[in-house]
C-alpha positions, 0 to 999 in steps of 0.5 A: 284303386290302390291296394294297401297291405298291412301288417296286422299280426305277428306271432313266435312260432318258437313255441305251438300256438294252442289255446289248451295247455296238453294235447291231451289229458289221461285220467286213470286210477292207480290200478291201471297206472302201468299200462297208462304210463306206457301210453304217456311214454309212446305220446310223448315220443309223438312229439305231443304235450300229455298231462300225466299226474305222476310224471314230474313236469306235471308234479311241478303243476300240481305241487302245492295247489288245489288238487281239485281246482287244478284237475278242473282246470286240466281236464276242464279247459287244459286240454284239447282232448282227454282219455278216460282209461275206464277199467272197473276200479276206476268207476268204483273211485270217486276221483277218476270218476270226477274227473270224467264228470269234468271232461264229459261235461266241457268236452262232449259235444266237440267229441274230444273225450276219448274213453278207452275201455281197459276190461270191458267195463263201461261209464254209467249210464248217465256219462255215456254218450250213444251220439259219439264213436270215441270209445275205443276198447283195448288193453295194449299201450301202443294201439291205445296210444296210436288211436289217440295220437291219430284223433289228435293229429286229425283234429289238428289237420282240420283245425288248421284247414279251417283257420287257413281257409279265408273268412272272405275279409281278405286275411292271408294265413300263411302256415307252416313256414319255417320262418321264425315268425308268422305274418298275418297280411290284411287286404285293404282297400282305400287310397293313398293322399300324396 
């Protein structure tokens, strides 16, 4: 029996292939904007694409829309993970806490919503979830932002394992290369009429 092997895909690798916009979205209140923008600045030192409202590549995506379409959508769907810096003005505002409400609810059962308590002060009952351990209690911008930097790496390594891993239909993942571009190779089986 001759084996045929196909083509099947080819994708840029110029740009990352993700299904979310930013690794990671941070709601905050203005009240813990300084600390939060410290740990913006540290992520984006480690290379990953964070959804900050005030920094301007951000303002770009929020001029002239919906504010509260545009914040459903990023901390909704948008981001892979989002960090909730829980402080007692935060549960005290009614955005922060929508937009808790908004990642809590399409994020926690893949655990991607990572609360960090600034002051002690927790979620209401009603948003806790006692089944994870993502809550992560500090108050110093660069351990804050290597816990979230190491959960996302890890997320990453896992996923890309997974998707590297055959699903026994003879599909070869070949990941990080450096080429160019990526070629997905499909095993067929069949024969040739000359």
């Amino acid at each position: 029996m001759l084996k045929i092997y196909k083509i099947i895909s080819l994708s840029n690798l110029g740009g990352k292939q993700m299904s979310c916009r930013y690794d990671v979205a941070l709601s905050f209140c203005t009240e813990n904007e300084e600390i939060v923008e410290r740990v913006y600045h540290y992520l984006r030192a480690e290379g990953l694409l964070v959804f900050y409202a005030p920094a301007p590549e951000c303002q770009v995506v929020l001029s002239g829309k919906n504010q509260r379409e545009i914040f459903y959508e990023i901390f909704g769907l948008g981001a892979e993970f989002v960090a909730l810096f829980v402080s007692c003005n935060y549960v005290k505002k009614r955005v922060p806490m929508e937009e808790a409400s908004i990642a809590i609810a399409k994020h926690s059962e893949n655990g991607s919503v990572i609360p960090v308590y600034i002051d002690g002060t927790e979620l209401p009952i009603e948003l806790l979830d006692n089944k994870k351990t993502n809550y992560f209690s500090s108050d110093n911008a660069a351990e804050i932002s290597n816990h979230l930097a190491q959960k996302i790496k890890e997320n990453r390594r896992k996923r890309d394992a997974k998707d590297s891993v055959s699903d026994g239909k003879s599909i070869v993942n070949i990941t990080d290369n450096k080429a160019e571009k990526q070629v997905f190779i499909q095993n067929v089986e069949g024969s040739l009429n000359f």
